[in-house]
N, C-alpha and C positions, 0 to 999 in steps of 0.2 A: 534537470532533475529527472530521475528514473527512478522512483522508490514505490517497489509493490510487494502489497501485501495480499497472505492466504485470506482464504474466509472461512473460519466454521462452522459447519452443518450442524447443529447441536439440535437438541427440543427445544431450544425455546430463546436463544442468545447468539449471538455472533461472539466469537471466542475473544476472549481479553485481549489481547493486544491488538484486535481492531479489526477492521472488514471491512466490506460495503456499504458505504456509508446510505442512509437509509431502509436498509433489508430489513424487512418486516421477520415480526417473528411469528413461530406456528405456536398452538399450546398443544398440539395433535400431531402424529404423523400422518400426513396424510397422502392418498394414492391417487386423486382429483387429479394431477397435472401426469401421470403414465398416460402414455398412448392406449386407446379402448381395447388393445390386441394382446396388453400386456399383459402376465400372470400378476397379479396382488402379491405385494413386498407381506412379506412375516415381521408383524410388528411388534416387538414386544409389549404386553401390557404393560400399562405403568398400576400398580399399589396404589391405596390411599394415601402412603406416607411417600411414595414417590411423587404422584400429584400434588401434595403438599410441599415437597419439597422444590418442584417445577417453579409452582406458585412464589416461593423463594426470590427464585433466580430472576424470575420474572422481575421481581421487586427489586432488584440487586440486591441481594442480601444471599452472597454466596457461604456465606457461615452459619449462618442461620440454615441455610439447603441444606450444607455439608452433613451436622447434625444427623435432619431428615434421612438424605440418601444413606447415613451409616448404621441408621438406626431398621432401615429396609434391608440391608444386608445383613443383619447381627439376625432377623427373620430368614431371607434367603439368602445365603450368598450366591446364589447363580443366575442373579437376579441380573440379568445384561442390561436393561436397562436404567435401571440405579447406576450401575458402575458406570455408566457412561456420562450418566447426569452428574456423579460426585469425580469425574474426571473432570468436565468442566467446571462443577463447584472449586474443584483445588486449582486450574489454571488461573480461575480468576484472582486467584489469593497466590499467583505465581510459585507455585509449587508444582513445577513442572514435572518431577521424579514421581510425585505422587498421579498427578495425573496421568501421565505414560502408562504408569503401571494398571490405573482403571480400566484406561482403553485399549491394552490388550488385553487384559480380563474378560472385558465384553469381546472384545473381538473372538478368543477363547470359544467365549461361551456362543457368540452367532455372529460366525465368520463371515458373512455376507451383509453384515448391520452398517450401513451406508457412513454412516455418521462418526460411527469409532471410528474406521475405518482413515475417513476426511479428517479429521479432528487430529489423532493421531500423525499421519501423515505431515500436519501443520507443525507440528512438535518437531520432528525428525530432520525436517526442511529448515529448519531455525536452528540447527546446530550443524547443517551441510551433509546430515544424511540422506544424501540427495537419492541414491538407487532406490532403498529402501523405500522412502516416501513418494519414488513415481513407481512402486508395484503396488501400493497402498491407496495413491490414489485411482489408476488403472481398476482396480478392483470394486474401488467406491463407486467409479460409473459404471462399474459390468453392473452393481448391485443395484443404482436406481439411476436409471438414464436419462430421468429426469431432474437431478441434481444440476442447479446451476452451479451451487458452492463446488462442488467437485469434480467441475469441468474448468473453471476459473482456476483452481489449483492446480489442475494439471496441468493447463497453459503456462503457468508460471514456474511452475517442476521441469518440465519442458524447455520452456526457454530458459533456463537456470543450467540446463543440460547442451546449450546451444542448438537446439533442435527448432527451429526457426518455424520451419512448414509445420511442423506437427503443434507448436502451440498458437499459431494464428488458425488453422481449424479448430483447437479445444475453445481458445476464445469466441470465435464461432460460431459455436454449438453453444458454448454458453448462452450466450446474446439470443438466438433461437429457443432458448428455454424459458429466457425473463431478460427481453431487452431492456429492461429501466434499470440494470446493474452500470450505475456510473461509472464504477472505477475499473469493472471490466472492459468497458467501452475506449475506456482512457488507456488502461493499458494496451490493447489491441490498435490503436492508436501509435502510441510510443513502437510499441514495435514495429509498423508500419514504415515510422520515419527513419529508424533507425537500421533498415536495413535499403533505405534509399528509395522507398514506393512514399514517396514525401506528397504526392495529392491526394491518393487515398488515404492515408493517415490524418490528414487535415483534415477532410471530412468528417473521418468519425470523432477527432478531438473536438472540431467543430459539433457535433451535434450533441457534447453530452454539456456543452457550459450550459443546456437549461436546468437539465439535472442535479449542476454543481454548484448552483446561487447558495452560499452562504456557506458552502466545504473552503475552505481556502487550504486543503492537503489536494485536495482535486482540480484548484482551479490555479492552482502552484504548479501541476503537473501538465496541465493543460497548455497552458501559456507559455512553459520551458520548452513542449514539446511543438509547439505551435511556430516559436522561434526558431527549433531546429528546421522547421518544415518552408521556411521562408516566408511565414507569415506573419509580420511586425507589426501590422495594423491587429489583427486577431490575436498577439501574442500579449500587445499591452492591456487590450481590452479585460483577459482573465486576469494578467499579474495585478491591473488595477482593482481589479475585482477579490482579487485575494489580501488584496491589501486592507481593502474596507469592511473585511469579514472578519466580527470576531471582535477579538482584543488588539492592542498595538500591537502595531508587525515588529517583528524579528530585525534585527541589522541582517540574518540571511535573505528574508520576503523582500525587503528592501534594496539589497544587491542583483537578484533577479529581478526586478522593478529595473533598474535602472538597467539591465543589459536590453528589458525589452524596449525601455525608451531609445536607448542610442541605436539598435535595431532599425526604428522608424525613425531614426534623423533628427530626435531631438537630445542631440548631446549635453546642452546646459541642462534641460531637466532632469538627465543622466547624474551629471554632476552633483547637483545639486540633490538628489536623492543618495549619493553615496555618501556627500556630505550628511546628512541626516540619521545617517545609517552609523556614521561612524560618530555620532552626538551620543546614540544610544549605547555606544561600545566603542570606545575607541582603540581597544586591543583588536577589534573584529580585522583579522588578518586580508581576508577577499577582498573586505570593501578598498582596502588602504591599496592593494596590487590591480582592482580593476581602475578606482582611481587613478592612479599616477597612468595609466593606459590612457585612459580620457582626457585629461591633462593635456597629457606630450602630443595628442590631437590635435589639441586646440594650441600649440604654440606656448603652452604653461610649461615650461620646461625644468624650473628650479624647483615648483611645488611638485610634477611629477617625479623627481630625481629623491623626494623626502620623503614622498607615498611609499614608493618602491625600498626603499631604505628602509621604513619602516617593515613593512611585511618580512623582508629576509632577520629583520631583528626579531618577529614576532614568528615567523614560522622559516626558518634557516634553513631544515630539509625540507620544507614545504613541497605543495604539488605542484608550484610557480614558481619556485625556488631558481631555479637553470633558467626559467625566460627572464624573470623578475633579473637576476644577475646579468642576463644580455641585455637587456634596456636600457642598465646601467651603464655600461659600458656605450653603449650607442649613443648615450646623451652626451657624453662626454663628448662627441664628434661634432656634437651640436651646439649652438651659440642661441 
């Protein structure tokens, strides 16, 4: 698994569809973390009814913000920083068109405002406007170069662009700004292994499972990518860790489970967690195709020949579709 996400640089929230997991919020912009050499960012003021409305989102209560921030602009509309607050107020109410349109308002109105900038960027990249959202975030870090969130984005704009070298320094620089960003770490990580620098990548997957005790999207990501790195002892360690986090796992948490167990050489407990997997789902197509793989392993050849059978009934152009059908055939050769 390789699933990453932007972060948004907002006042006060990491943008609705998700982030870093743990990233503190600011209720302030603040310029503490610039290098001593640097000119002071131009902040906008926030209003009383913007602070109030801060206060909102704070609470989660993006409706209640939305409100505030429109009742800020109905006073000013050139109010850049409202617009940005009620861009996030409508993302989190998934009203993306509405939000765009805030944060190029702001941006409009102060081109160099780090945050629209990032935020926006995060929009543009979720629907593949990819150019567009790596001049936006390019810009976000000319503005404040002390932005973890929009050097993490870029990394990932970046590598979205196949630009390999250019987003393991953005991640980089991130990590150098605010090393305790997990899923930066994680990603910078995955990209590691996956361009075949597989001991440096284990390392840094390795160092962020402190960070990730009780994420089980991070320690999912960990563990897959830990596996890819040749590391099955350290791979089962997170997928069981992501297992015990939270609520009951997934028939997916549970199929990566069981690839890191047979990984380490324990096949039956493999088995026997795909069984489990497919207790909870037994349409769950992977589990039925990595099954019958396990199986025909272990000498199980009829029950592997019914796994496989199943999957091509359950997903026929599947993504295992073509091996899944050679297996078949192969068994047949087999007694």
């Amino acid at each position: 698994m390789n699933s990453k996400t932007f972060v948004c640089a907002a006042l006060l929230v990491a943008c609705a569809g998700g982030g870093e997991p743990g990233a503190g919020r600011s209720t302030t912009f603040s310029d503490d973390s610039l290098p001593s050499d640097a000119p002071p960012r131009e902040v906008p003021r926030a209003s009383d009814l913007v602070k109030q409305g801060e206060q909102k989102l704070e609470q989660n209560d993006p409706a209640g913000a939305q409100q505030l921030f429109e009742q800020a602009l109905a006073e000013d509309p050139n109010d850049a920083r409202a617009h940005l607050d009620l861009g996030l107020a409508r993302e989190m109410q998934s009203d993306a068109a509405g939000a765009e349109k805030n944060y190029r308002r702001a941006i409009e109105l102060q081109p160099d405002l780090a945050e629209a900038l990032n935020n926006l960027a995060v929009l543009l990249r979720a629907r593949g406007e990819l150019d567009e959202a790596l001049g936006l975030l390019r810009r976000a870090a000319a503005a404040n170069p002390k932005s973890a969130a929009a050097q993490t984005n870029l990394a990932l704009a970046l590598e979205d662009g196949g630009d390999v070298q250019g987003a393991e320094q953005a991640y980089r620089k991130a990590l150098s700004i605010d090393p305790d960003q997990v899923m930066t770490r994680i990603n910078l990580g995955l990209l590691l292994v996956g361009r075949g620098d597989k001991d440096t990548g284990r390392g840094e997957l390795l160092s962020a499972l402190d960070g990730a005790k009780g994420n089980r999207p991070a320690l999912l990501a960990i563990g897959s990518g830990l596996r890819q790195a040749g590391d099955a002892k350290g791979a089962l360690q997170a997928m069981q860790a992501a297992v015990d986090a939270g609520e009951a796992p997934t028939p997916a948490l549970l199929s990566e489970l069981a690839l890191a167990q047979r990984a380490a050489g324990d096949r039956e407990g493999a088995i026997a967690t795909l069984q489990r997997a497919l207790k909870l789902d037994g349409g769950y197509a992977t589990a039925h195709y990595l099954l019958g793989g396990m199986l025909a392993g272990g000498g199980k050849l009829a029950e592997a020949k019914k796994h496989y059978q199943r999957y091509l009934k359950l997903e026929p152009e599947g993504p295992q579709a073509a091996k899944a059908k050679a297996h078949l055939e192969r068994l047949k050769t087999m007694r």
